[in-house]
N, C-alpha and C positions, 0 to 999 in steps of 0.2 A: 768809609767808616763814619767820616762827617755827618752822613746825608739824613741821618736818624734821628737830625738833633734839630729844634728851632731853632737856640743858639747857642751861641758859647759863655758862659759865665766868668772861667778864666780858663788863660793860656798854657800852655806848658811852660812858658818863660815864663811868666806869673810864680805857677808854681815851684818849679827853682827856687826861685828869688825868694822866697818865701819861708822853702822848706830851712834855709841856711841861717836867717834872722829866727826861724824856732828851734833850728839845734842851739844858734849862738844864746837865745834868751834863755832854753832849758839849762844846757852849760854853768851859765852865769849862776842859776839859780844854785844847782846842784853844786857844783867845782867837781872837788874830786871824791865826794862821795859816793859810793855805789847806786845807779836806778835799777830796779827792777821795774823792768818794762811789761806791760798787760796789753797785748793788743785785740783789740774786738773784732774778731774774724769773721766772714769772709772779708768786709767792706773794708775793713783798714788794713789789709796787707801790703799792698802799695806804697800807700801813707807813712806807714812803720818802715817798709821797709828802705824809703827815702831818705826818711830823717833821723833813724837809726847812725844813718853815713856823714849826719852830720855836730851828730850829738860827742862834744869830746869829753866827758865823763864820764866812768866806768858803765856797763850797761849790762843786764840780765834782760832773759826776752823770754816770755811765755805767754800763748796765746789762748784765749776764753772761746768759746761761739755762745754767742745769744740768739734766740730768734723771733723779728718784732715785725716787720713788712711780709713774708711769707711773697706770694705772686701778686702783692697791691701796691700803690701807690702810695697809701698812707698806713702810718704803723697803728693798724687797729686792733689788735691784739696785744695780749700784755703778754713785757717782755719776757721769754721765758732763757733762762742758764744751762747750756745745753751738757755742760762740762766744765770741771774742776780744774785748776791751774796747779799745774806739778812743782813748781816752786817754792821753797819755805819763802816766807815773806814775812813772816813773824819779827818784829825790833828793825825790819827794812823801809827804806823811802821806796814808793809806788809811783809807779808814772802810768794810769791808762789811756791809752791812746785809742780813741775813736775816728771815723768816718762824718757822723754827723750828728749834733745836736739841734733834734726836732724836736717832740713834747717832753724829752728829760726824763724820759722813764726806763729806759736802756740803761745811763751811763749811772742812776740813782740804782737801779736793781745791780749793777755790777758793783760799784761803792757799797751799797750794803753786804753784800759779797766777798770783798777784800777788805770789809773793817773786820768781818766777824773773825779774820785771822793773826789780828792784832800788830798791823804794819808800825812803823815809826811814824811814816805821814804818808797820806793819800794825794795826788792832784792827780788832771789832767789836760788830755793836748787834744784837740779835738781841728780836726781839715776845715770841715765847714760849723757853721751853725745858721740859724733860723731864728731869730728875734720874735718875732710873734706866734711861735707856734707852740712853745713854753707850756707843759700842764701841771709840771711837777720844777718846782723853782731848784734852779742849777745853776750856778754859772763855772764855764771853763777856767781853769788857771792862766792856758794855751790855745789860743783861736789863728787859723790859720785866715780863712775869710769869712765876714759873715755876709750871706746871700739871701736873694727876696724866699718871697716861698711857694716857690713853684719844684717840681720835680725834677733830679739831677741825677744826671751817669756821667759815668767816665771817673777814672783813676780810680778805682775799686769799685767806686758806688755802681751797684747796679738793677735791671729790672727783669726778676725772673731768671737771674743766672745770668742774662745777659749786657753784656756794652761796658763790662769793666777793664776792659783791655784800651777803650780810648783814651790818649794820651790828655786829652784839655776835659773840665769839667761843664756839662751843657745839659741844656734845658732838651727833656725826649720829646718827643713830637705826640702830639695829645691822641695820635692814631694809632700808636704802639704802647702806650700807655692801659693794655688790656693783657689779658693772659692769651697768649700764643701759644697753639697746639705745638 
């Protein structure tokens, strides 16, 4: 499973450790106010569904799909809202949770998205992020790691449908980095 990857970015012990410092920081944030949680599917299922177990404030879970990578490497296309979230969220606190902040255009089209439904407040918690790849200015509430800017799978993220099943997050190997029959 390893063998697909140049290297590793972080470990699953990493990730652990991690995921528990963001339920505890979300937590604190929150208390015992209700979150309704937004997850950005397919990539952040995982992620969600980690830190969901570690978040001790009430929680609501409804999930969006967008779609911004398609079969590439880099999200060249704009992001498109593939579906409605079933949840009133109207006078509620929003948590959306992502996979990765790259150029800021995903997690700003889904914020425009959950404002127009008149939430209490908006943040979000985001696995990874990308510092320099920024097109559209965002910053996360919630950052899990921030990584160089090379291309990553594993723990949801993936390419072409594939490699979101590995446990650590790692850089693909620049030969699988294409579309595969």
């Amino acid at each position: 499973m390893f063998n697909v990857l140049d290297e590793i970015l972080v470990t699953e012990q990493q990730i652990r450790m991690r995921m528990h410092e963001l339920g505890k920081e979300i937590s604190e944030v929150y208390g015992d106010s209700e979150i309704s949680v937004i997850s950005i599917v397919n990539g952040a299922i995982i992620f969600t569904a980690d830190l969901l177990r570690t978040i001790t404030s009430p929680v609501r879970l409804d999930c969006i799909r967008v779609s911004s990578y398609g079969n590439s490497t880099t999200p060249e296309t704009a992001p498109e809202v593939l579906g409605n979230i079933g949840l009133d969220i109207a006078g509620r606190h929003v948590l959306i949770v992502d996979d990765i902040l790259d150029t800021g255009k995903t997690i700003s089209q889904v914020v425009h998205v959950i404002d127009k439904q008149n939430p209490l407040s908006i943040r979000s918690c985001i696995l990874l992020e990308k510092l320099r790849t920024r097109q559209v200015a965002y910053q996360a509430d919630f950052v899990g790691f921030s990584i160089p800017n090379k291309f990553v799978v594993g723990y949801g993220l993936d390419f072409a449908g594939r490699y979101r099943n590995i446990p650590v997050i790692g850089v693909l190997k620049e030969e699988l980095q294409s579309v595969a029959v």
